[in-house]
DRENVEX-899150 format. One line per field, with one value per residue: residue in one letter; x, z, y of N, C-alpha, C, O, CB in turn. Coordinates in pm, 1 decimal. Glycine has a CB too. Layout:
REM residues N
resn <- (A | ...) $
n.x <- (X | ...) $
n.z <- (Z | ...) $
n.y <- (Y | ...) $
ca.x <- (X | ...) $
ca.z <- (Z | ...) $
ca.y <- (Y | ...) $
c.x <- (X | ...) $
c.z <- (Z | ...) $
c.y <- (Y | ...) $
o.x <- (X | ...) $
o.z <- (Z | ...) $
o.y <- (Y | ...) $
cb.x <- (X | ...) $
cb.z <- (Z | ...) $
cb.y <- (Y | ...) $
This chain:
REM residues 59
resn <- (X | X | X | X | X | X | X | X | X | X | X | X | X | X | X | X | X | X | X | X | X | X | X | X | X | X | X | X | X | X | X | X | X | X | X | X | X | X | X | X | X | X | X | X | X | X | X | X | X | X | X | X | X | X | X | X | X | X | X) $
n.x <- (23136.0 | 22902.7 | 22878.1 | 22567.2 | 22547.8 | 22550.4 | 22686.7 | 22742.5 | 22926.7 | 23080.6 | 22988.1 | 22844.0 | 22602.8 | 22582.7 | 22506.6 | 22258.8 | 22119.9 | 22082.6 | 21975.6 | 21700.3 | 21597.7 | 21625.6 | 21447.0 | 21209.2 | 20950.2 | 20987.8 | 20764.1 | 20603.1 | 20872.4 | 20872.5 | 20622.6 | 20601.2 | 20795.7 | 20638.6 | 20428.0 | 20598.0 | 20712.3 | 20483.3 | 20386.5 | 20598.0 | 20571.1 | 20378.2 | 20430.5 | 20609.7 | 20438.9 | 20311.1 | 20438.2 | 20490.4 | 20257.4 | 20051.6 | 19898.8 | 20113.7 | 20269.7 | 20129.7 | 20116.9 | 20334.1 | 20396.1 | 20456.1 | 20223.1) $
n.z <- (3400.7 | 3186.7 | 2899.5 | 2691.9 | 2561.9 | 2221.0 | 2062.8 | 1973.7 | 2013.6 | 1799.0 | 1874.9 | 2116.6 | 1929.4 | 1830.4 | 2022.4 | 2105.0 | 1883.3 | 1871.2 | 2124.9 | 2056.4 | 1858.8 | 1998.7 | 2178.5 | 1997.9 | 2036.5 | 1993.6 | 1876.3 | 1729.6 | 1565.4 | 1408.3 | 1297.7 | 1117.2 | 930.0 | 829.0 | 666.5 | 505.1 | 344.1 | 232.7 | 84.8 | -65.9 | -271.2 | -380.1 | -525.4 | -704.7 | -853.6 | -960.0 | -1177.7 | -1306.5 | -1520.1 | -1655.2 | -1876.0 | -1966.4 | -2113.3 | -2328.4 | -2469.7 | -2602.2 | -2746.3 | -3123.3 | -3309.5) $
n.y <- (8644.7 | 8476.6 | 8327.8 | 8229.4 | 7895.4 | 7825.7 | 7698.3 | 7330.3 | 7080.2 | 6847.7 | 6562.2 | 6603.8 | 6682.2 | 6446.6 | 6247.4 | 6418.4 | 6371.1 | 6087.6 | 6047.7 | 6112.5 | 5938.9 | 5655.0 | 5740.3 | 5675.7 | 5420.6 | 5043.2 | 4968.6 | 5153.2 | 5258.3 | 5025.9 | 5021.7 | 5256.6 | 5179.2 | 4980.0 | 5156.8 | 5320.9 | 5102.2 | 5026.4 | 5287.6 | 5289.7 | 5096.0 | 5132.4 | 5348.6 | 5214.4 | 5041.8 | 5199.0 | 5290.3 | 5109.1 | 5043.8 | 4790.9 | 4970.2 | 5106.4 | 5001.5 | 4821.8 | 5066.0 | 5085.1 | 4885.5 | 4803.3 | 4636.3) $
ca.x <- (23036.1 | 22882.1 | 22766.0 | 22506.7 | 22634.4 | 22472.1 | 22724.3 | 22711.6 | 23027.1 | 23051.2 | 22968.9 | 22686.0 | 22524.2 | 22571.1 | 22438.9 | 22125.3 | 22038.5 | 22072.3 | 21896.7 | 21578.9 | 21637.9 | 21633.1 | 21328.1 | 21065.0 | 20973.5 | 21001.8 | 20641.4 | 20643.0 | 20935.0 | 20828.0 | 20487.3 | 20628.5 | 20862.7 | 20538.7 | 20367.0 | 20674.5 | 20702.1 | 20335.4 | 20402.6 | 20749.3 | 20569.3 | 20258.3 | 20517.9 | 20727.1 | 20350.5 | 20211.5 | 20581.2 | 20506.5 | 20114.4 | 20011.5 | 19849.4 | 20169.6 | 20341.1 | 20077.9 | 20130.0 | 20482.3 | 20426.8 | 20394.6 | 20216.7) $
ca.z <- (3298.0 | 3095.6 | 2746.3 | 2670.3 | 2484.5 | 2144.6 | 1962.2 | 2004.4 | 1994.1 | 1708.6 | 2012.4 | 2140.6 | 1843.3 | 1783.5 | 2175.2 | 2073.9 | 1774.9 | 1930.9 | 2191.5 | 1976.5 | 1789.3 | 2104.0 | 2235.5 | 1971.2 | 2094.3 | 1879.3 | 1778.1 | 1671.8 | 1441.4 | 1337.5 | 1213.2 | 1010.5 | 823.1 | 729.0 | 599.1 | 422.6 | 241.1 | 185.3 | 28.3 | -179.5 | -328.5 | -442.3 | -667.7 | -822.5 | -900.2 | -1040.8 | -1299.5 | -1417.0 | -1566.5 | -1804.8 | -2002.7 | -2072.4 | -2213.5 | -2410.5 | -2587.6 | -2634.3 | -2848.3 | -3216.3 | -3418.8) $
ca.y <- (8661.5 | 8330.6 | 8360.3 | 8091.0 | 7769.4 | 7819.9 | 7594.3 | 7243.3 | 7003.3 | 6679.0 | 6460.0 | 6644.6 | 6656.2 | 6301.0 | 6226.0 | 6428.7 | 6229.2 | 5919.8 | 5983.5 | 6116.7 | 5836.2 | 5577.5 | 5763.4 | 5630.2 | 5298.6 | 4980.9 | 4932.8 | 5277.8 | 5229.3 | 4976.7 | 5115.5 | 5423.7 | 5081.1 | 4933.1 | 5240.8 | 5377.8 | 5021.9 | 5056.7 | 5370.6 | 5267.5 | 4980.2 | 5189.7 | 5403.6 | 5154.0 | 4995.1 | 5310.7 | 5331.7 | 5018.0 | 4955.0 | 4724.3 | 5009.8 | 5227.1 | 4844.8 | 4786.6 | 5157.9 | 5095.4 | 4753.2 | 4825.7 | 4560.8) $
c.x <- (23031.2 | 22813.7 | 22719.1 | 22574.0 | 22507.4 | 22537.0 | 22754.2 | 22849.5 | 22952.1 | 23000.5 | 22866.4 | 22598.9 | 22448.1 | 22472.5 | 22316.6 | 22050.9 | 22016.1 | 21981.9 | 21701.0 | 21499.9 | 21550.5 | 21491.6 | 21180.8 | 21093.7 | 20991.4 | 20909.5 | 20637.7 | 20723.1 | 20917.8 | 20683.8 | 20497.4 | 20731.5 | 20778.6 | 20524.3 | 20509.7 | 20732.7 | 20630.2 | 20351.0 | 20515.5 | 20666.5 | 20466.3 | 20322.3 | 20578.7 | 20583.0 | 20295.7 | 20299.1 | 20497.8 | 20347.0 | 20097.7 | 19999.0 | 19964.4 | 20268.6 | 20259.7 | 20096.0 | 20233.5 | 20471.6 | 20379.4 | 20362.7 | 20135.6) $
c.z <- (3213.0 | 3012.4 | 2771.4 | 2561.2 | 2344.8 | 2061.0 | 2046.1 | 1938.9 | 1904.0 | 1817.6 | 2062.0 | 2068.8 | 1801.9 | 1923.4 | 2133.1 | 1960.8 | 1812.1 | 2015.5 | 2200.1 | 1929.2 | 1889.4 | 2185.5 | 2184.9 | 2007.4 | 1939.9 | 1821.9 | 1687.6 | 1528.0 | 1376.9 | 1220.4 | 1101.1 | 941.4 | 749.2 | 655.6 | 490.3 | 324.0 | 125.9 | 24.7 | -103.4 | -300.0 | -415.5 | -583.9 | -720.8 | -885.9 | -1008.0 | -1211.7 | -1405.6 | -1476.5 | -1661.8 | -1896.6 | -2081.7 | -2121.1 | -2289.9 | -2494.3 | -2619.0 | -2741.2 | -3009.8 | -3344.6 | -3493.9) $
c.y <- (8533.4 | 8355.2 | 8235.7 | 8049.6 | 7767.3 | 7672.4 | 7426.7 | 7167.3 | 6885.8 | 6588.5 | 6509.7 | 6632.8 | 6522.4 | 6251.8 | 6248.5 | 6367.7 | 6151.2 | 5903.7 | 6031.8 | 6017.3 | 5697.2 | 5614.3 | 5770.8 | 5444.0 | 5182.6 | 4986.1 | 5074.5 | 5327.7 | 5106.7 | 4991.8 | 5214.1 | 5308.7 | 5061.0 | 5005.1 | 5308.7 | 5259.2 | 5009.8 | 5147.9 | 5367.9 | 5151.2 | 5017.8 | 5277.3 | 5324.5 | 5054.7 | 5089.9 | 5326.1 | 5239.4 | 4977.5 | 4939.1 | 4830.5 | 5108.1 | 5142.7 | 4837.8 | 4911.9 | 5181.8 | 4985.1 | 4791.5 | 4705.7 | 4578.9) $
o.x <- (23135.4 | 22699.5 | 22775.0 | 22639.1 | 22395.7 | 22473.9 | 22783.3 | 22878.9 | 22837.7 | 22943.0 | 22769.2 | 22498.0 | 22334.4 | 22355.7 | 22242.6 | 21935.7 | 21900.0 | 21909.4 | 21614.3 | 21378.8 | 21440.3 | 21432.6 | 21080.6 | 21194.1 | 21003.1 | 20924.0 | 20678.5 | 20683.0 | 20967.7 | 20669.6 | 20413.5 | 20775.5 | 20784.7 | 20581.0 | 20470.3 | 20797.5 | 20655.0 | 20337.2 | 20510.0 | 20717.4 | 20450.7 | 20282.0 | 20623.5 | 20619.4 | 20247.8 | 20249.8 | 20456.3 | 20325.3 | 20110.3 | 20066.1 | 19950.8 | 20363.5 | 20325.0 | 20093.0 | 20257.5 | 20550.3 | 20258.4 | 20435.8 | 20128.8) $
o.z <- (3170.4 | 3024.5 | 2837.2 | 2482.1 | 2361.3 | 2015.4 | 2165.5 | 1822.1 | 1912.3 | 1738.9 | 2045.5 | 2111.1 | 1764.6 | 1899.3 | 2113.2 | 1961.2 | 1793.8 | 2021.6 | 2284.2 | 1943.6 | 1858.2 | 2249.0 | 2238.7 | 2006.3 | 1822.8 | 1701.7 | 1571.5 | 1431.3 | 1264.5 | 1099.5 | 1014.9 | 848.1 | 630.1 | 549.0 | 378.4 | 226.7 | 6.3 | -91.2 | -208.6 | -411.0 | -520.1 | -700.2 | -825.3 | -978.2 | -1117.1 | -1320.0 | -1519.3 | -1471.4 | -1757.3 | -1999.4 | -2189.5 | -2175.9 | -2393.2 | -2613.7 | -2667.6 | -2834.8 | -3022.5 | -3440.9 | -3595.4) $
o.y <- (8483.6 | 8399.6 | 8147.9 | 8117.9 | 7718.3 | 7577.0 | 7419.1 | 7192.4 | 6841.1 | 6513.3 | 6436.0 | 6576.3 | 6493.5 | 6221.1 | 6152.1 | 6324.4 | 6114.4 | 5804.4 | 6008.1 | 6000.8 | 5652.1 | 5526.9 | 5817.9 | 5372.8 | 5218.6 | 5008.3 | 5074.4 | 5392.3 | 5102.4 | 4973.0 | 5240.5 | 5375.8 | 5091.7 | 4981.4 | 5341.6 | 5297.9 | 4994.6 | 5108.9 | 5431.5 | 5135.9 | 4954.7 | 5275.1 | 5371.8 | 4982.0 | 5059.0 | 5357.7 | 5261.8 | 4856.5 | 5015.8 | 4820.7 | 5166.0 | 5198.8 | 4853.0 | 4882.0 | 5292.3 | 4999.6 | 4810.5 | 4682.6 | 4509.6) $
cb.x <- (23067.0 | 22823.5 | 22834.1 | 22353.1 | 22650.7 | 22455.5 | 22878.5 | 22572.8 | 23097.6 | 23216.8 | 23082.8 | 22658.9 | 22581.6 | 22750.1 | 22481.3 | 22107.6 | 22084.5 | 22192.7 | 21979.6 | 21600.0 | 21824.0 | 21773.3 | 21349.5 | 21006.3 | 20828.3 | 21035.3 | 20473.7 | 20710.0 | 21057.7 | 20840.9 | 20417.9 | 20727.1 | 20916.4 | 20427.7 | 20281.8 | 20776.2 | 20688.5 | 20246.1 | 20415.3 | 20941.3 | 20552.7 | 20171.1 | 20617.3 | 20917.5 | 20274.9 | 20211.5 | 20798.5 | 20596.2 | 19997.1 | 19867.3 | 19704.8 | 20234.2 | 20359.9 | 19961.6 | 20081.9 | 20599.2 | 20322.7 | 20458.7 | 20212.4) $
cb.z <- (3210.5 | 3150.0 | 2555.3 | 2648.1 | 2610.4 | 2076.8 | 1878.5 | 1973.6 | 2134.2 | 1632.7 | 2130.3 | 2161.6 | 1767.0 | 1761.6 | 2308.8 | 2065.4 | 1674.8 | 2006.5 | 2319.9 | 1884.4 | 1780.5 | 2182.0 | 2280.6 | 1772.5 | 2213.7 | 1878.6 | 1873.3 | 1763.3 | 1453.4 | 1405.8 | 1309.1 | 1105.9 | 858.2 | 757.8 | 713.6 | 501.2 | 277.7 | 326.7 | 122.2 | -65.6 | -244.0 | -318.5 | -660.1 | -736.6 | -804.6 | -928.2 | -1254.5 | -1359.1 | -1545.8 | -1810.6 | -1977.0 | -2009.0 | -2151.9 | -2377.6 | -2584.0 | -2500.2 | -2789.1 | -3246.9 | -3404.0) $
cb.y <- (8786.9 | 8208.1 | 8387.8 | 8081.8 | 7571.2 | 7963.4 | 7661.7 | 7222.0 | 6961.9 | 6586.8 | 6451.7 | 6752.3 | 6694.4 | 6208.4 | 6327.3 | 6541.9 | 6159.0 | 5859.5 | 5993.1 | 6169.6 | 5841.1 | 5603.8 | 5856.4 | 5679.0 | 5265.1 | 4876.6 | 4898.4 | 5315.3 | 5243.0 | 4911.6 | 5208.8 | 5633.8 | 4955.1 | 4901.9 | 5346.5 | 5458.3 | 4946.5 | 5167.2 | 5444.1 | 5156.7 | 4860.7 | 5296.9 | 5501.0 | 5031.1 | 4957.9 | 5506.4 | 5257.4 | 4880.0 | 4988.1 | 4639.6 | 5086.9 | 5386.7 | 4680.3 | 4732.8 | 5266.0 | 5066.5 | 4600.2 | 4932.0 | 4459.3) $
């Protein structure tokens, strides 16, 4: 009698990441770098705008 293999060994686990991982191509990852730069650079733009410095200055 064989129960099915639900649990998965540290090492298997790791195997299947990797080879998820290994199975998007480069351009690919590279593409989802750009856009998630894209995206990082749009929030640390939005923090900082001129107009909420200028309502911090009191002269």
């Amino acid at each position: 009698m064989t129960t099915p293999k639900t649990e998965m060994s540290e090492a298997e686990e790791v195997d299947a990441v990797v080879r998820k991982v290994l199975s998007v191509s480069h351009q690919e990852l590279q593409k989802r770098e750009r856009n998630w730069q894209r995206k990082r650079a749009r929030k640390k733009r939005a923090k900082t705008s001129p107009a909420s410095h200028a309502s911090d200055s009191k002269v």
